[in-house]
C-alpha positions in Angstrom: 16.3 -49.4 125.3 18.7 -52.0 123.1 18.7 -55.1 125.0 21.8 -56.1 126.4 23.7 -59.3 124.9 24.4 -62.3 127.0 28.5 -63.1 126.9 29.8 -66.5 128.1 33.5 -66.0 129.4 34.8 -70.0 129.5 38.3 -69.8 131.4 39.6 -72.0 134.1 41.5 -69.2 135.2 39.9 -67.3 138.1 42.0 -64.0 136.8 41.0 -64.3 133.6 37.6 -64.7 133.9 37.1 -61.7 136.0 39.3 -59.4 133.6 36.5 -60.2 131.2 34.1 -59.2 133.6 35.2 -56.2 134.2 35.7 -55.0 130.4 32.6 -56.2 129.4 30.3 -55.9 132.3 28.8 -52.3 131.5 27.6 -53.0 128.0 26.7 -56.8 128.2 25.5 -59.4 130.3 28.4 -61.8 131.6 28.1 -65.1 133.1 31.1 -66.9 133.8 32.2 -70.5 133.7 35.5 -72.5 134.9 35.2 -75.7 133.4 33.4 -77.2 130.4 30.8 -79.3 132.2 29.4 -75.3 133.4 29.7 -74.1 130.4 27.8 -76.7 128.9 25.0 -76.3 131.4 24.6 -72.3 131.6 24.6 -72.4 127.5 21.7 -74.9 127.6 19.8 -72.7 129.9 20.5 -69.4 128.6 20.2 -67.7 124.8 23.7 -67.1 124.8 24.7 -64.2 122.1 28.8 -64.8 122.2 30.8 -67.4 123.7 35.0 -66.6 125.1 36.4 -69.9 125.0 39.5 -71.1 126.3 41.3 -73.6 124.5 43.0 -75.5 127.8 40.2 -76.2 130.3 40.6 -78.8 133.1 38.1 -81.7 132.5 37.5 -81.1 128.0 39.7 -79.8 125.5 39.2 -76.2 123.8 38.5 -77.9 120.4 36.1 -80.6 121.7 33.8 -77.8 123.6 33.5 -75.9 120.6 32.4 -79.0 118.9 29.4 -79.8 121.9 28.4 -76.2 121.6 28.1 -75.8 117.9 26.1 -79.0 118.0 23.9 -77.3 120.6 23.5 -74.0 118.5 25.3 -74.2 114.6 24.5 -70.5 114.8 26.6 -70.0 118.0 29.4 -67.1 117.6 32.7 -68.3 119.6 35.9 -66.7 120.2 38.9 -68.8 121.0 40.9 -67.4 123.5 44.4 -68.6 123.3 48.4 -68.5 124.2 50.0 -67.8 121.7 51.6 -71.2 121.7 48.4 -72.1 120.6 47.8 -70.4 117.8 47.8 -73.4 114.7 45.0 -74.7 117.2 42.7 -71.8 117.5 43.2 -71.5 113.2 41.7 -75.2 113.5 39.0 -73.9 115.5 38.0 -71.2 112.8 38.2 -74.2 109.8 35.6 -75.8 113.2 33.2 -72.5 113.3 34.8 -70.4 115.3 34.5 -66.8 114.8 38.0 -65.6 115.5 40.7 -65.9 118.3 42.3 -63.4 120.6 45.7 -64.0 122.4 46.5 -63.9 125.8 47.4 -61.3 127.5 44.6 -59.4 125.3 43.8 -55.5 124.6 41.2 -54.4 125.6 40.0 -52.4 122.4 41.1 -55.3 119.9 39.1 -57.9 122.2 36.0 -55.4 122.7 36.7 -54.8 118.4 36.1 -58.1 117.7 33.6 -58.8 120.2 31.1 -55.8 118.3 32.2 -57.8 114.6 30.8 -60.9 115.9 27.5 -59.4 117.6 27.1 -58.2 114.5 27.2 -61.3 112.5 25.0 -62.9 115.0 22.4 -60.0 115.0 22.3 -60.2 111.3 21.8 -63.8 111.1 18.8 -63.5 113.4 17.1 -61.0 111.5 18.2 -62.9 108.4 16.9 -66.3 109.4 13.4 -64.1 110.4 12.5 -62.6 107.5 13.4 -65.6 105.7 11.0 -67.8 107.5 8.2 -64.5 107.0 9.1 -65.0 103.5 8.3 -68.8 103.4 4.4 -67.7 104.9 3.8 -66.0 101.4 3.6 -67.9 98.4 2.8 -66.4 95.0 -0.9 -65.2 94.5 -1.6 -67.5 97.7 -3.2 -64.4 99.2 -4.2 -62.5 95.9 -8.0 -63.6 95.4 -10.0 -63.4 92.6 -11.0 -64.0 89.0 -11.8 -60.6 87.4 -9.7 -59.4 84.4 -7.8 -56.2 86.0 -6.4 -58.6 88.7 -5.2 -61.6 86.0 -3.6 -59.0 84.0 -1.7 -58.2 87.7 -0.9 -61.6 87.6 0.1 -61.8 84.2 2.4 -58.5 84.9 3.8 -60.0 88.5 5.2 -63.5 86.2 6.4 -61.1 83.8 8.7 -58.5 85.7 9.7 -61.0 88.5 12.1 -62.0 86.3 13.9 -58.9 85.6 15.3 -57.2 88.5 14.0 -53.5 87.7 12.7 -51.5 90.2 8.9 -52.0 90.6 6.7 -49.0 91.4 2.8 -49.9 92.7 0.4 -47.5 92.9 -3.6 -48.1 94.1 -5.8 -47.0 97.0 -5.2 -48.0 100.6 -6.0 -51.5 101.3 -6.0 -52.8 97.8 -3.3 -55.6 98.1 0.4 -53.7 97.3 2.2 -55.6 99.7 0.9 -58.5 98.2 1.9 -57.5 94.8 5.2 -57.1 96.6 5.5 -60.2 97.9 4.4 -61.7 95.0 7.3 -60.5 92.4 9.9 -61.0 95.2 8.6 -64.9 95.6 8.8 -65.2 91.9 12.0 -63.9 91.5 15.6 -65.5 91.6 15.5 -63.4 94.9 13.3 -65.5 96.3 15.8 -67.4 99.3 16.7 -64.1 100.3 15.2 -61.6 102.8 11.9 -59.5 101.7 12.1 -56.6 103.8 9.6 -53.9 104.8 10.2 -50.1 105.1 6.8 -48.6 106.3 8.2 -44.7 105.4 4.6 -43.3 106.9 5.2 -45.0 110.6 8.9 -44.0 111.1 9.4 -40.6 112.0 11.5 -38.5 109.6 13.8 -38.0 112.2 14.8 -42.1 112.0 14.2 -42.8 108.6 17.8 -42.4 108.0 18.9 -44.4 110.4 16.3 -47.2 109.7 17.1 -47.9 106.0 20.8 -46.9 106.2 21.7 -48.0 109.8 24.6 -46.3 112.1 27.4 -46.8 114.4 28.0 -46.8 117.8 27.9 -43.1 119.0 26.7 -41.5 115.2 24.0 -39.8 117.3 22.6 -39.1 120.7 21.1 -42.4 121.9 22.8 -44.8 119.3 24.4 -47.1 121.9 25.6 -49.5 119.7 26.1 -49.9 115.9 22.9 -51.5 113.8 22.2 -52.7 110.7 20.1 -51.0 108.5 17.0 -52.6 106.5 19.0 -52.1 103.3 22.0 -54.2 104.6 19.5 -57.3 106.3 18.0 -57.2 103.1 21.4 -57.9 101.1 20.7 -60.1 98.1 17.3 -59.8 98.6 14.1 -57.4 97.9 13.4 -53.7 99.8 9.9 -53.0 99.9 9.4 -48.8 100.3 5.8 -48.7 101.3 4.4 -45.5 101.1 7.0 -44.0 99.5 5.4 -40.4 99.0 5.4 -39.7 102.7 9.2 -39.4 102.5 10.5 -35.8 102.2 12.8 -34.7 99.7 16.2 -34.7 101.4 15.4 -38.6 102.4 14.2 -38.7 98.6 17.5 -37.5 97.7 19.8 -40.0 99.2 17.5 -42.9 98.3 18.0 -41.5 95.1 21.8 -42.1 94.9 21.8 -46.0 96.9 19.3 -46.9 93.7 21.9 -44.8 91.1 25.3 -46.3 93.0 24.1 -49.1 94.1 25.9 -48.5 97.1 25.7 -46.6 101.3 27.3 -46.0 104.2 25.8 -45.9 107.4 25.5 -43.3 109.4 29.1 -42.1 111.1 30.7 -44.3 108.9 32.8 -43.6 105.8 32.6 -47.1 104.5 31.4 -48.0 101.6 28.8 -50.7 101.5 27.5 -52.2 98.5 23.5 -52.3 98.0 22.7 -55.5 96.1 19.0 -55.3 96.1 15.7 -54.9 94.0 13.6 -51.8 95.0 9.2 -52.0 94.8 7.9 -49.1 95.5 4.6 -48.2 96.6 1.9 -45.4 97.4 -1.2 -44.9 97.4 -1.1 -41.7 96.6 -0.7 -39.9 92.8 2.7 -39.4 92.4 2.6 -37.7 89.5 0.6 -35.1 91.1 3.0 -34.6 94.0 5.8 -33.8 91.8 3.7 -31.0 90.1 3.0 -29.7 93.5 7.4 -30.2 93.8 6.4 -32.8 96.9 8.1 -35.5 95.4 11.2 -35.7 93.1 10.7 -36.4 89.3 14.5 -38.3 89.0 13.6 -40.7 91.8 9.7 -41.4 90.2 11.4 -42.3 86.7 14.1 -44.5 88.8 11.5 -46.0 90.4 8.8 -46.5 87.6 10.1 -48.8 85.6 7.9 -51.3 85.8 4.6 -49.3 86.7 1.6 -51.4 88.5 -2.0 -49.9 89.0 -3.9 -52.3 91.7 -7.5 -51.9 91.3 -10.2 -51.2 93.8 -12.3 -53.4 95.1 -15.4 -52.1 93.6 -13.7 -52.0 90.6 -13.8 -55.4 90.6 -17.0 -56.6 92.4 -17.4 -59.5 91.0 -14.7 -61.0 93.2 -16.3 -60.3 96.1 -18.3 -63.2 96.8 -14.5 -65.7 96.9 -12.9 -63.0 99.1 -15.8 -63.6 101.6 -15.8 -67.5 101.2 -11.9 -67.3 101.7 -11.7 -65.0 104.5 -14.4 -67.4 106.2 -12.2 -70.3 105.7 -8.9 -68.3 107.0 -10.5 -67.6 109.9 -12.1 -71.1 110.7 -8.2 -72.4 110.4 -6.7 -69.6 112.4 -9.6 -70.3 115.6 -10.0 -73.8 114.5 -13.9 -73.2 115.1 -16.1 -75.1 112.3 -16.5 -73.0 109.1 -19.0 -70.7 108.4 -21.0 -69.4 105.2 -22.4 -65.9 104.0 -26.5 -66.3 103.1 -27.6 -65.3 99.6 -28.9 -62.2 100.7 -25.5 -61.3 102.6 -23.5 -61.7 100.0 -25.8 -59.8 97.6 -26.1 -56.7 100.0 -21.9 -57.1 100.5 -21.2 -57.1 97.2 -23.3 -54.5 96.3 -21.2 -51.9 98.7 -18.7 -50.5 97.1 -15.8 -50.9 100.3 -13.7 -47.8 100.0 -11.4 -49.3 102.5 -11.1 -52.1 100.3 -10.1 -55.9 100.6 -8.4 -54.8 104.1 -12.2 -53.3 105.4 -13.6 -56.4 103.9 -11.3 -58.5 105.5 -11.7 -57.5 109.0 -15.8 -57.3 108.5 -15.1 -61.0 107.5 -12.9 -61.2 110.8 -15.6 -59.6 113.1 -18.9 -61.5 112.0 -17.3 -64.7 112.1 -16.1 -64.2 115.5 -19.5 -62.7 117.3 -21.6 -64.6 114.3 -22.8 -68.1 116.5 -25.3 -69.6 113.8 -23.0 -71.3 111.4 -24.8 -68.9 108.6 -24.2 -65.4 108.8 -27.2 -63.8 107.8 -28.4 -60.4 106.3 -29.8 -59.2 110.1 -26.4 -60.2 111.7 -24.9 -57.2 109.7 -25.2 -54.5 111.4 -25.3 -51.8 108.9 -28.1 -52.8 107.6 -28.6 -50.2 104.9 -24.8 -51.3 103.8 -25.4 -51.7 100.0 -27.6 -48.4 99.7 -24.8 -46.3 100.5 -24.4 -45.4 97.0 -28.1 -44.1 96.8 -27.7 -41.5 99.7 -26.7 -38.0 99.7 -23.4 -38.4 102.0 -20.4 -37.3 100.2 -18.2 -40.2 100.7 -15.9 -38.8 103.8 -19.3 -38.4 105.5 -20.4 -42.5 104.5 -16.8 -43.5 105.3 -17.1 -42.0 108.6 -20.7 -42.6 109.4 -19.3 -46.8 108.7 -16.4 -46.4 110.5 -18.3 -44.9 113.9 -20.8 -47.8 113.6 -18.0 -50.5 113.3 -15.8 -48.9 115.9 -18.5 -49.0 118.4 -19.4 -52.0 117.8 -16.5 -53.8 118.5 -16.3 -51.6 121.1 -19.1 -53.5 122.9 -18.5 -56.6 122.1 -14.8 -56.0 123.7 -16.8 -54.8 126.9 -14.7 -51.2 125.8 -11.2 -53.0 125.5 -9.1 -51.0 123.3 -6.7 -53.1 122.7 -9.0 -56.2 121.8 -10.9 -53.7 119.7 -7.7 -52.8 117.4 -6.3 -56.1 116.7 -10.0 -57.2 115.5 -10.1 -54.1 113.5 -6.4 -54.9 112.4 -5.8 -51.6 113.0 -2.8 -49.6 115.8 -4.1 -49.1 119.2 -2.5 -45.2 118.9 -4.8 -45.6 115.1 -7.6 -46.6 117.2 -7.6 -43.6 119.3 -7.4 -41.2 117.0 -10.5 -42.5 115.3 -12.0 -42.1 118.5 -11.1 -38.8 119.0 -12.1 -37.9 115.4 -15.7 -39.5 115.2 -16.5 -38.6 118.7 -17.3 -41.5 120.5 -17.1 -42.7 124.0 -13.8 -45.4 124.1 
């Protein structure tokens, strides 16, 4: 359920203020004010989305409020409302940060029309001003750790196509770094002030993927209650990330294709044209060349999205970094917890480096995660892991589902017990869904 937004009607007029009410009060949240001193006080205490300000007021002038409240919140969205007398003094309010003015006695559809525009400009900003501050968490190769030649040559490729604005297509097993790579070329870029913006494709249901990356209006579809942005129009100027990309199916393919050809959308129940200004990365871990034998994924869209082609190795493909991903996962962790650091003994690190992670830096990361959390010695020794016989994998018989699921069992309930059997502790240690969780539960058999 969309949350409703909070409107602040400021009117001195009793008859006014309740006319409001009464058109807004079924889609928003109204609070009401009569003089500038309440207003002042119920927008300190409330996030206030929208603000219907009268120009005359009793005890402050119109232009002076807007002033207080700007000063309050530079964000703020504001209305004037206005005689039409008036009107050279609400245009002095727009030139102030005002959004727009409406004149007394109003419609209701051109007041409830400009109303949605505004909301819309706020919501934006929001979701703006977020991703832009998740942006400024990721600098390049801040993250990306390690020394060995396949990943310097990433680095070497990330310096390189950042400065074109071509889309970007990586490829590489799960839990090999793509976002990173992502992140990386976007923070590089002349993009780089603008929004990076993430489309899982394998977490949305088909059903909403449209929806999701294109947006819609207000009544495009059973349950779309209000119009909303789609990711391609918060991340205007900016950089789409389409992770996972091969679990989209080819109709959703299809229209991807054309925003990345045109350049250009509409969302849906809307015939208006809006422009797409933004650089495409791609990623899958998956061989796409593979699903377009097999006609899973279209040919057109791989060579539109291919033109700058990445291939993250695995992690036992490069073992020798292994050893400073454990040292720096230690130290994140003794920053995030603020607990003294820690260190892997000789013999840890020898039997860790020796297993050849098929989940990757991610499974490394959150073995790095658990030990130091239930680790209390400030060396974390050989005998504290608990799959003892974890660099001999290689020598058994097990094909590799059977040693992947034979680890994951043995981590799972694990963490398990030292939860005392919460799941939701037990997910966010394994960084991992609780609805992922459960299913590996199911799957493995064991008692959650």
């Amino acid at each position: 359920m969309n949350k409703k937004a909070i409107i602040l009607v400021v009117d001195d007029e009793h008859g006014v203020r309740q006319s409001f009410n009464m058109v807004l009060k079924d889609e928003y949240n109204v609070l009401l004010a009569g003089t500038g001193e309440e207003a002042v006080d119920i927008f300190t205490k409330n996030t206030i989305d929208l603000v219907l300000l009268d120009i005359l007021l009793p005890d402050i002038y119109g232009i002076d409020l807007l002033k207080k409240l700007k000063e309050i919140d530079p964000n703020a969205e504001i209305i004037m409302v206005t005689a039409v007398k008036e009107i050279q003094t609400a245009v002095e309010a727009i030139k102030l940060g005002a959004y727009e003015y409406i004149i007394k006695p109003f419609k209701v559809d051109d007041v409830l029309t400009v109303i949605n525009r505004a909301l819309e400009k706020r919501n934006l900003l929001r979701e703006v001003t977020f991703l832009r501050d998740e942006v400024k968490r990721y600098h390049p190769f801040e993250k990306m750790v390690g020394k060995h030649k396949k990943l310097r040559k990433i680095f070497e490729l990330i310096s390189t196509i950042s400065e074109s604005d071509g889309a970007v297509l990586i490829q590489g097993e799960s839990g090999t770094g793509k976002e990173l790579v992502a992140r990386a070329i976007h923070n590089l870029s002349q993009r780089k002030d603008q929004p990076f913006v993430v489309v899982n494709c394998a977490a949305i249901p088909s059903t909403l993927m449209e929806s999701d990356i294109f947006g819609h209006t207000k009544g495009a579809y059973t349950g779309a209650t209000s119009t909303t942005m789609g990711k391609l129009e918060i991340a205007s100027k900016g950089t789409v990330f389409l992770d996972d990309i091969d679990t989209l199916n080819i109709n959703m393919q299809a229209k991807l294709l054309r925003v990345i050809q045109e350049k250009e959308f509409e969302r849906l129940g809307s015939t208006k044209v809006i422009k797409a200004d933004v650089r495409f990365i791609a990623a899958s871990n998956k061989d796409i060349k593979n699903l377009i034998s097999q006609e899973e994924f279209r040919d057109d869209l791989f060579y539109r999205l291919n033109v700058f082609p990445i291939k993250v190795p695995s992690l036992r493909e490069r073992k020798s970094d292994i050893p400073l991903l454990l040292s720096h996962f230690l130290e994140v962790n003794a920053k995030k917890s603020g607990k003294p650091p820690k260190k892997f003994s000789n013999n840890a690190v020898k039997a860790l480096t020796e297993y050849d992670w098929p989940g990757n830096v991610r499974e490394l990361q959150n073995l790095v995660e658990r030990l130091f959390t239930i680790t209390k010695d400030s060396v974390i020794h050989f005998k504290n892991i608990s799959i003892s016989n974890i660099g001999k994998r290689q020598f058994t018989e097990s094909t590799l589902k059977e040693a992947v699921n034979i680890f994951e069992k043995e981590y799972i309930e694990e963490t398990l017990e030292f939860t005392n059997g919460s799941r939701k502790k037990t997910a966010e240690i394994l960084g991992i869904h609780r609805n992922t969780l459960l299913a590996k539960i199911n799957e493995l058999g064991l008692k959650g």
